[in-house]
C-alpha positions as CSV (number, residue, x, y, z in Angstrom):
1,X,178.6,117.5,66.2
2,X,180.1,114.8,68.8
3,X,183.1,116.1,69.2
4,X,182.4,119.7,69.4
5,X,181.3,118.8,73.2
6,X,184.4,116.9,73.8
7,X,187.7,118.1,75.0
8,X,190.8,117.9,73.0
9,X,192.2,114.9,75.4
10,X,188.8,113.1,75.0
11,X,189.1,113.1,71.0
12,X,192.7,112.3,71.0
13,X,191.9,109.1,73.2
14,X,189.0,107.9,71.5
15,X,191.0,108.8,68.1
16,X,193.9,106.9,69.1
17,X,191.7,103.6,70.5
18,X,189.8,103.9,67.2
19,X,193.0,103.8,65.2
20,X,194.6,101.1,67.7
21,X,191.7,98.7,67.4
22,X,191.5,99.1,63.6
23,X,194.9,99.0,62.9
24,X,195.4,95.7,65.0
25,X,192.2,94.5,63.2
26,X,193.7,94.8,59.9
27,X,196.9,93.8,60.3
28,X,195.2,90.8,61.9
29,X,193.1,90.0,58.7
30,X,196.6,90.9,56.5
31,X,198.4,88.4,59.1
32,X,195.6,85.7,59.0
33,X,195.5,85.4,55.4
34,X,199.4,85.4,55.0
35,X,199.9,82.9,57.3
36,X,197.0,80.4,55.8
37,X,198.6,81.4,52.5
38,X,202.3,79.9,54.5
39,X,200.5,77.4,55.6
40,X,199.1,75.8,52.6
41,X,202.2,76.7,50.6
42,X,204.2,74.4,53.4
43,X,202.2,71.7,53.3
44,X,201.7,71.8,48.9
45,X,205.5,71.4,49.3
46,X,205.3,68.6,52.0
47,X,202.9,66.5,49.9
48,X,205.5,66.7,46.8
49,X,208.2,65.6,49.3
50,X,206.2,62.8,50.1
51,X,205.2,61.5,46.9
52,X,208.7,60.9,46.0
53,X,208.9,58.8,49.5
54,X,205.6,57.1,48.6
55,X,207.1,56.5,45.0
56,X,210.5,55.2,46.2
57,X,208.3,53.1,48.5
58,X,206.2,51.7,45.3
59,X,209.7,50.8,43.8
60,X,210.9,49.0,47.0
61,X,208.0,46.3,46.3
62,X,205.4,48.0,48.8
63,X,202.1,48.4,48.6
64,X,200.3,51.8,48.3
65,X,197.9,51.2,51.1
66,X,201.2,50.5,53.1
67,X,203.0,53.5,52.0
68,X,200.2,55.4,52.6
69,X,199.8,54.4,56.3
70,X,203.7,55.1,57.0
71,X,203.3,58.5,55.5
72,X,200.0,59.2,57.9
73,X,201.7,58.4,60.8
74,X,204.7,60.0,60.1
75,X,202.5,63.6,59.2
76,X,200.5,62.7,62.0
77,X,197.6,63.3,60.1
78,X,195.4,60.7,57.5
79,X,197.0,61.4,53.9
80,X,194.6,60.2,51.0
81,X,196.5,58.4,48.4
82,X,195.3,58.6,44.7
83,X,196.7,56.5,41.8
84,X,194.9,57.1,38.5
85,X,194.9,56.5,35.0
86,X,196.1,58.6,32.2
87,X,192.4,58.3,30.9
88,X,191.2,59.4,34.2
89,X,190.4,56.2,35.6
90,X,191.2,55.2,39.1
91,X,193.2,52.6,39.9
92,X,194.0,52.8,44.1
93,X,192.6,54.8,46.5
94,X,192.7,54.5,50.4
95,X,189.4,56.6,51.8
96,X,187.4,55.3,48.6
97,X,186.1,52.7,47.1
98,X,187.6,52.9,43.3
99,X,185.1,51.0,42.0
100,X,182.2,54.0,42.8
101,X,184.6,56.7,42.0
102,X,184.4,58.9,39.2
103,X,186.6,59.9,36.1
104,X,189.0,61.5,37.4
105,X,190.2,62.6,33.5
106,X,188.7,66.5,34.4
107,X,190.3,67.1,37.8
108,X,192.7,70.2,37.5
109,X,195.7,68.7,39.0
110,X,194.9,65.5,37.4
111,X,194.9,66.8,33.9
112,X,198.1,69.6,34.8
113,X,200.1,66.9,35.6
114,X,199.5,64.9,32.5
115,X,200.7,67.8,31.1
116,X,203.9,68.5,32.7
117,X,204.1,66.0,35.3
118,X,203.5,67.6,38.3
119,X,200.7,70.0,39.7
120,X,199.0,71.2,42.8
121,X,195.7,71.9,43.9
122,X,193.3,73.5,46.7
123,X,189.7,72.7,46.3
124,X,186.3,70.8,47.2
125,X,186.7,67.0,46.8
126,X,183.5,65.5,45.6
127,X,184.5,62.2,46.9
128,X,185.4,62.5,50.5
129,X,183.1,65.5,50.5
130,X,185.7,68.6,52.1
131,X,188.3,71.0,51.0
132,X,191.1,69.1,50.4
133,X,195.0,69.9,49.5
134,X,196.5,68.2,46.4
135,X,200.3,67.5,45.2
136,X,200.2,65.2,41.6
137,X,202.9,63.6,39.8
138,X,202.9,61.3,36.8
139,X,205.0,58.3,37.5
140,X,205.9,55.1,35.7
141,X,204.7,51.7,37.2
142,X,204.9,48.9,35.9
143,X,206.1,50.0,32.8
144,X,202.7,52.3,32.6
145,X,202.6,56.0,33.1
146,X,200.3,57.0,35.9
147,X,199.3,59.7,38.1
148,X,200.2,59.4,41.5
149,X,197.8,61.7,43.7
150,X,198.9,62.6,47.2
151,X,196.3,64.8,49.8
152,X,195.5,66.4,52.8
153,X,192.3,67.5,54.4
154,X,192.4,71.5,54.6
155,X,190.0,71.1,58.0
156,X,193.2,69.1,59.9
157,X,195.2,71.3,58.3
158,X,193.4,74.7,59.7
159,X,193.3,73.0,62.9
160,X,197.3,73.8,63.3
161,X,196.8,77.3,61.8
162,X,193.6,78.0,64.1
163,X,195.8,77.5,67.2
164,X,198.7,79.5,66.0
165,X,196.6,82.1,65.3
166,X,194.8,82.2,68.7
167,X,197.5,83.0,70.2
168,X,198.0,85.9,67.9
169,X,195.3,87.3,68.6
170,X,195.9,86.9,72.1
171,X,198.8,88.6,71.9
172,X,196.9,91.5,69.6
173,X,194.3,91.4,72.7
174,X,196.8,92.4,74.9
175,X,198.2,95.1,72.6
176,X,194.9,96.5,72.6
177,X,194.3,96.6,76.5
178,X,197.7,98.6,76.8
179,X,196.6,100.6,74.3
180,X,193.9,101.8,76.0
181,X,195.8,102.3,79.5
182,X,198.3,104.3,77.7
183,X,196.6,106.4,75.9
184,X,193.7,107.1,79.4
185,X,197.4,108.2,80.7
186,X,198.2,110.2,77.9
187,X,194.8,111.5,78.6
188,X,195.3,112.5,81.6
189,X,198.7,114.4,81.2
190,X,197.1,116.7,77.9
191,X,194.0,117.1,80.6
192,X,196.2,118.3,82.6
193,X,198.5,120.9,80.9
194,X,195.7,122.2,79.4
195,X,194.3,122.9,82.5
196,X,197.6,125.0,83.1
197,X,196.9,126.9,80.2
198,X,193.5,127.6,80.5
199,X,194.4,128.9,84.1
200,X,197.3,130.9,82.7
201,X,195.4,132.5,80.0
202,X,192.6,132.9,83.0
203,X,195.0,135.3,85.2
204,X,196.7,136.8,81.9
205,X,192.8,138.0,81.2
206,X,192.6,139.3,84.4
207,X,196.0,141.7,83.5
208,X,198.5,139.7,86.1
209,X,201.7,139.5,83.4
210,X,203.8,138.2,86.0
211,X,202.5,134.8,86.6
212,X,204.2,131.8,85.0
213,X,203.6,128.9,83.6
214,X,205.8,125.2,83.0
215,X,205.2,122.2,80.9
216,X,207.0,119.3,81.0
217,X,205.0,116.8,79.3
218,X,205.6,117.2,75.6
219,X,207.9,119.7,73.6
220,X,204.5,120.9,72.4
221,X,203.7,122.1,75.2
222,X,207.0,123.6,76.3
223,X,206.7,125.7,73.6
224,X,203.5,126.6,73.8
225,X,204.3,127.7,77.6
226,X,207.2,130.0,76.2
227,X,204.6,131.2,73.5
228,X,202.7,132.4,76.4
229,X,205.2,134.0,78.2
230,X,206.2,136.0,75.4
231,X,202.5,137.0,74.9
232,X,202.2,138.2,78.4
233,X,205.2,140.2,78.3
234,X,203.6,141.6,74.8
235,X,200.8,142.3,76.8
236,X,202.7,143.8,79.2
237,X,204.4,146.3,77.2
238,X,201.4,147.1,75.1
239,X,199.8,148.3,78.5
240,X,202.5,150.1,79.5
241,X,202.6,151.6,75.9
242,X,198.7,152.5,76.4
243,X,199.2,154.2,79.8
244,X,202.0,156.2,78.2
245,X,199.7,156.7,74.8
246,X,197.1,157.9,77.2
247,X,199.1,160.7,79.0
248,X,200.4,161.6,75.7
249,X,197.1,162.3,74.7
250,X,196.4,164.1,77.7
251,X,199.1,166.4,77.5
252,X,198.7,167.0,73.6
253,X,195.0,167.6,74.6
254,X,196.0,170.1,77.3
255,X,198.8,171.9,74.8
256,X,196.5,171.7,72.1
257,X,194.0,173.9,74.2
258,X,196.9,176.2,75.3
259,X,198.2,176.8,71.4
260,X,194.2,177.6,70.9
261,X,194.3,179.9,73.4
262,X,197.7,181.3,71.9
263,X,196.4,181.1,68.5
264,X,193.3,183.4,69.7
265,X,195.6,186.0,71.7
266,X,197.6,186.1,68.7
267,X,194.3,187.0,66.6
268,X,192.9,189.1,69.3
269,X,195.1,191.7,69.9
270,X,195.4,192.8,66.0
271,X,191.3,192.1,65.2
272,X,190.8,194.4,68.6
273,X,193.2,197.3,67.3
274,X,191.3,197.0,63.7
275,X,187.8,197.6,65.2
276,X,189.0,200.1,67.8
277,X,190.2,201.9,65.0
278,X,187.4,201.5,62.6
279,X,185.0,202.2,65.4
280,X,186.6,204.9,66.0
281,X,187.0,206.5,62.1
282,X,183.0,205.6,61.7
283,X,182.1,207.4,65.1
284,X,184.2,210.7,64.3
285,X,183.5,211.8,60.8
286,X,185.6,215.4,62.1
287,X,189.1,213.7,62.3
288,X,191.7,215.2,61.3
289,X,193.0,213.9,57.9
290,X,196.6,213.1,59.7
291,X,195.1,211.3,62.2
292,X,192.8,209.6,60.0
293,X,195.1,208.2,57.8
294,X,197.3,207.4,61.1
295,X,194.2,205.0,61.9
296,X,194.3,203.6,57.9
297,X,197.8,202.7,58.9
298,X,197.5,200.6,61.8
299,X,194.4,199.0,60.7
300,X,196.3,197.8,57.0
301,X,199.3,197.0,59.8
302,X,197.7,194.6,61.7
303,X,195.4,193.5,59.0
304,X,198.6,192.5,57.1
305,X,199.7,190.7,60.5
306,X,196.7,188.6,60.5
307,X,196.8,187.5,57.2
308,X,200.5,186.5,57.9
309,X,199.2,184.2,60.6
310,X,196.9,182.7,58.5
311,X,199.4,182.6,55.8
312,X,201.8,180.5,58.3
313,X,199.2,178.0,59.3
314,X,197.9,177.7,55.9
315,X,201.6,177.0,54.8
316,X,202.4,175.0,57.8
317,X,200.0,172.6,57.3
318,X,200.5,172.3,53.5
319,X,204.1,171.3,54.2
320,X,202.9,168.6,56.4
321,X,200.7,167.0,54.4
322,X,203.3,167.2,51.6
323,X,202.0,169.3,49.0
324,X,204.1,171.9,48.0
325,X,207.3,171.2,45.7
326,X,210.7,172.6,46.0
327,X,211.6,175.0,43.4
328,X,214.7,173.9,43.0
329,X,218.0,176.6,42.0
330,X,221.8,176.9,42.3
331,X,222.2,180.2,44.9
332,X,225.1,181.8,47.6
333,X,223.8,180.3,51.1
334,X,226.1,183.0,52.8
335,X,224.3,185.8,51.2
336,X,221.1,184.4,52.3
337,X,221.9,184.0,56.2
338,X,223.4,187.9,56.0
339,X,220.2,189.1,54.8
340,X,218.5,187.0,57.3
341,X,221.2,188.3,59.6
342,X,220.3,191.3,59.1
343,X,216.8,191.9,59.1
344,X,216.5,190.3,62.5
345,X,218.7,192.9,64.0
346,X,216.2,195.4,62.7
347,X,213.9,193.2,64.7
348,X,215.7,192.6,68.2
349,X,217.7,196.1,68.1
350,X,220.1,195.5,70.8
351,X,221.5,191.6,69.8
352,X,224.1,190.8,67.6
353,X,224.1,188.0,65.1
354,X,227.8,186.5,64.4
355,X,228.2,184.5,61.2
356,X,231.2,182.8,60.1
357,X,232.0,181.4,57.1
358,X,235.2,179.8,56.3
359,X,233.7,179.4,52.3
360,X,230.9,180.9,50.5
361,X,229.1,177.7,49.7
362,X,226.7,177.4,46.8
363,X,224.1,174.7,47.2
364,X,221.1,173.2,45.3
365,X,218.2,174.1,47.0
366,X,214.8,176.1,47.4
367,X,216.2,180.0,48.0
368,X,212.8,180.7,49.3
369,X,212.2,177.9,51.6
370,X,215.7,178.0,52.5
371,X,215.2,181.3,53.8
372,X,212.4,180.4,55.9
373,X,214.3,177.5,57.7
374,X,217.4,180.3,58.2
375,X,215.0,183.0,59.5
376,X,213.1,181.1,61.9
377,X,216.2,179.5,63.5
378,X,217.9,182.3,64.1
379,X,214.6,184.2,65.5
380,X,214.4,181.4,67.4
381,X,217.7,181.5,69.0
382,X,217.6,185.0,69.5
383,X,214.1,184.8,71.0
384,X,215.1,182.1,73.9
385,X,218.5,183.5,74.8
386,X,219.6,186.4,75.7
387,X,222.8,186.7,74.4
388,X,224.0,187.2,71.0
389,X,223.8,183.9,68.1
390,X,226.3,182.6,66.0
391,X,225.8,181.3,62.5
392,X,228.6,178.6,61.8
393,X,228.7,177.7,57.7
394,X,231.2,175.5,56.5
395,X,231.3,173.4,53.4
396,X,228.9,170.3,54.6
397,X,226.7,171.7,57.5
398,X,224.9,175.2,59.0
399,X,224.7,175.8,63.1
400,X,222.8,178.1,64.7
401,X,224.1,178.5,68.5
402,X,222.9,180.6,71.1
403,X,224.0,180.7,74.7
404,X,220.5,180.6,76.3
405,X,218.7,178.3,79.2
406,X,218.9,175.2,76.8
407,X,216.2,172.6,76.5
408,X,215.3,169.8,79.0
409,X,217.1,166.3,76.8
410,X,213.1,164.6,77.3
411,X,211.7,168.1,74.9
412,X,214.4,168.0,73.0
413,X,212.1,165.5,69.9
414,X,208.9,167.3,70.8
415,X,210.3,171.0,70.0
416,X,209.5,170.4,66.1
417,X,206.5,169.3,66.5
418,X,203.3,171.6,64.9
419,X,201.8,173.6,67.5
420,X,204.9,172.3,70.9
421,X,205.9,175.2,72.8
422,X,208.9,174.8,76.2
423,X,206.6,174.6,79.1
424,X,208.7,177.2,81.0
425,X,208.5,179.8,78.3
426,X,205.0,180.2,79.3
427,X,205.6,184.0,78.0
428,X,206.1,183.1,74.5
429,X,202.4,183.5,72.8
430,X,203.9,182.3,69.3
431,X,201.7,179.2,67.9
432,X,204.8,176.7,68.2
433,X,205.4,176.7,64.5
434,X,209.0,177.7,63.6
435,X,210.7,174.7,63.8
436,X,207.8,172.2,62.7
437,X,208.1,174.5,59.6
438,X,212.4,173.8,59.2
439,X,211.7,169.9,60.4
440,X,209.2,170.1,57.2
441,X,211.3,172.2,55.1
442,X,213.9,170.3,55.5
443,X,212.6,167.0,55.1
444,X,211.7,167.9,51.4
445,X,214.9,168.0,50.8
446,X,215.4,164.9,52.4
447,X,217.7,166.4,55.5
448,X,217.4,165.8,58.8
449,X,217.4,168.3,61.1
450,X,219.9,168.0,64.3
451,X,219.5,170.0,67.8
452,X,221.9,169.0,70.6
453,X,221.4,171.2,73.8
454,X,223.1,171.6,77.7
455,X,220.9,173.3,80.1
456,X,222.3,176.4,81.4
457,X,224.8,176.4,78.3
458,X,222.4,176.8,75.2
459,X,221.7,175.1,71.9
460,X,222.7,174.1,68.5
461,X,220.3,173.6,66.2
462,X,222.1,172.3,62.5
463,X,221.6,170.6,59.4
464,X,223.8,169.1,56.8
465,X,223.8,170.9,53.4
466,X,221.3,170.3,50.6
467,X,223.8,169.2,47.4
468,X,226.7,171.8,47.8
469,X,227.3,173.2,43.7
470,X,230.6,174.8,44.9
471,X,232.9,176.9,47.1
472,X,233.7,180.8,45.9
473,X,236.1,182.1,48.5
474,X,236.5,182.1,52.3
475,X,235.3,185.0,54.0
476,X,234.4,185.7,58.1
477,X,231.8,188.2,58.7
478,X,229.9,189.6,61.7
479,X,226.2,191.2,60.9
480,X,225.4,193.6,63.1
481,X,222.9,196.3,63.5
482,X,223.1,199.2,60.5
């Protein structure tokens, strides 16, 4: 729960003086016990150096008490010298009186160098009464075999090791203090670039994208700066994106509410003709037959014209939400756009409608839906220009061309969407569904539909050809009015 309330500098020092300190404390224990292990190893292998001196010194005629006073001086310490029996007994030794001693027979380097003539030792002496270093070696004297015991006091000993290892730890000491004022600096500099990011973040909260930010402290940090930067400018462009979202929605909102009011015009003026004419029939039962069945006829008329409407949102928005299959059928595309051709000039009496053909193409398609994508582009063509269309049909792609105002480039994706209507045709009370109905069409049969337009010049609106089964002959032909 401590370090919650801390900052991140704060637990990085304390972290780092906590693993400093105990680092340095065990690799002081590790060092202190490897160097007493030295140590004792160096002097284990001084005392067998000096029993052969102290030997060669017993075979120059010397005394042991002798010998063992040269080597003391020479080590610079007092060196105990044992000899002993090879039952145990002592024969010589300079600290203690022999006579008082006892058996030696059971001490480990005693018997281990009886055994395989030499041994070493570190333990409590019972005689001198401290921890005491041994080196043993059976010799020959005097034509008897003999132990000859060489030792040191561990205390004198430790005394070297103590001062060599106070000044390790001085030196560890040291370590540790610099420890400490590096890491209160590293401190410092992580205090500090955080307090660059917290700022940053601060002005990026408040929606200012173009302030900036710099760290030169660790490569962490650098690249948490450029992190930053690239999450402003993400920022950045997700407002922008918002602002644009939001007038999008605007204007869909305000076109929405103008196809609604298109959509009911379109509904009015039929429903109204229907009731003035069945208000009419049910208010004059003395009609004239004629005229009665006049009435029957414009009121099945526009009834029929309503229920095409609904037919077209219904099928509209069954397109879009994918479900209605292709019926798929080999048929002559040039036959179709005639027919097409054709019936529209029964609609728009005084246009013309050119189609060219180098081939007759038969394709793979939907003949019905097919149909539908030819009628309303042509309707459409002839409905916003007033001069005559031309079909183009050739053995990969269909073009419909007219040579009307054209469409502004920025309307030019928003034309086939459901319900879009050109701003300046604010004549045209259709409910913006023609070419959402071909974009749909045309995508089930996984074409794309193409419009490039000039204004002033006109527009092509074209598609490449659903799986083409064959060409039957080449023909040009111009449909015009019967």
């Amino acid at each position: 729960m401590l370090k919650s309330n801390l900052k991140l500098s704060q637990i990085f020092y304390l972290n780092f003086i906590l693993l400093l300190t105990g680092t340095l404390a065990f690799a002081s224990l590790i060092i202190y016990y490897s160097i007493k292990e030295i140590e004792i190893k160096q002097y284990t292998n001084q005392l067998k150096s000096e029993i052969a001196y102290v030997r060669s010194r017993l075979e120059e005629g010397k005394s042991l008490g002798l010998a063992a006073k040269e080597m003391s001086e020479i080590m610079g310490r007092p060196l105990r010298v044992t000899l002993i029996a090879m039952d145990g007994r002592p024969l010589f030794d300079n600290e203690a009186d022999v006579t008082r001693m006892e058996n030696h027979a059971n001490r480990p380097e005693v018997m281990e160098a009886r055994r395989s003539g030499f041994a070493t030792a570190v333990r409590y002496s019972e005689t001198v009464g401290n921890d005491r270093i041994y080196a043993a070696k059976k010799i020959e004297l005097n034509g008897e075999d003999a132990v000859l015991r060489l030792s040191v006091s561990l205390d004198s000993v430790m005394m070297d090791f103590t001062q060599l290892w106070l000044r390790i730890a001085l030196v560890f000491l040291v370590a540790v203090v610099l420890g400490f004022i590096i890491s209160r600096l590293i401190q410092r500099a992580i205090d500090a670039e955080l307090g660059k990011v917290t700022e940053y973040l601060r002005v990026i909260a408040a929606k200012n994208y173009k302030a900036d930010i710099s760290a030169a402290f660790s490569a962490e940090f650098s690249a948490i700066a450029k992190l930053l930067k690239k999450l402003a400018k993400r920022l950045e462009k997700n407002e922008k994106k918002k602002r644009k979202y939001t007038a999008k929605l605007r204007l869909a909102s305000r076109q929405r509410s103008e196809i609604i009011s298109a959509i009911s015009h379109e509904f009015k003026n039929p429903v109204a003709a229907v009731m003035g004419y069945t208000e009419t029939l049910l208010d004059d039962e003395n009609l004239p037959l004629s005229i009665r069945k006049k009435f029957l006829t414009r009121i099945e008329e526009n009834t029929r014209r309503i229920s095409e409407m609904i037919d077209r949102l219904s099928f509209a928005t069954r397109l879009e939400n994918s479900e209605i299959t292709p019926n798929m059928s080999d048929f002559e595309l040039n036959g179709v756009v005639q027919a097409a051709a054709h019936a529209l000039m029964q609609k728009y009496h005084d246009r013309d409608v050119l189609v060219k053909a180098d081939e007759s193409v038969l394709i793979h398609a939907d003949k019905t839906m097919m149909e539908m994508v030819i009628v309303n582009l042509i309707d459409n063509a002839l409905k916003y220009s007033d001069s005559d269309v031309e079909v183009r049909i050739d053995s990969e792609r269909l073009s419909v061309i007219d040579r009307g105002e054209g469409i502004e480039e920025s309307e030019i994706d928003a034309v086939t969407k459901k319900f879009y209507r050109v701003q300046k045709h604010s004549w045209d009370n259709s409910m913006g569904l023609g070419l959402a109905i071909v974009k749909y069409i045309l995508k089930l049969h996984n074409i794309e539909i193409e419009i490039s337009s000039e204004r002033g010049k006109g527009t092509t609106v074209s598609f490449r050809l659903p799986a083409v089964c064959g060409i039957i002959n080449k023909s040009e032909v111009r449909s015009k009015q019967a």
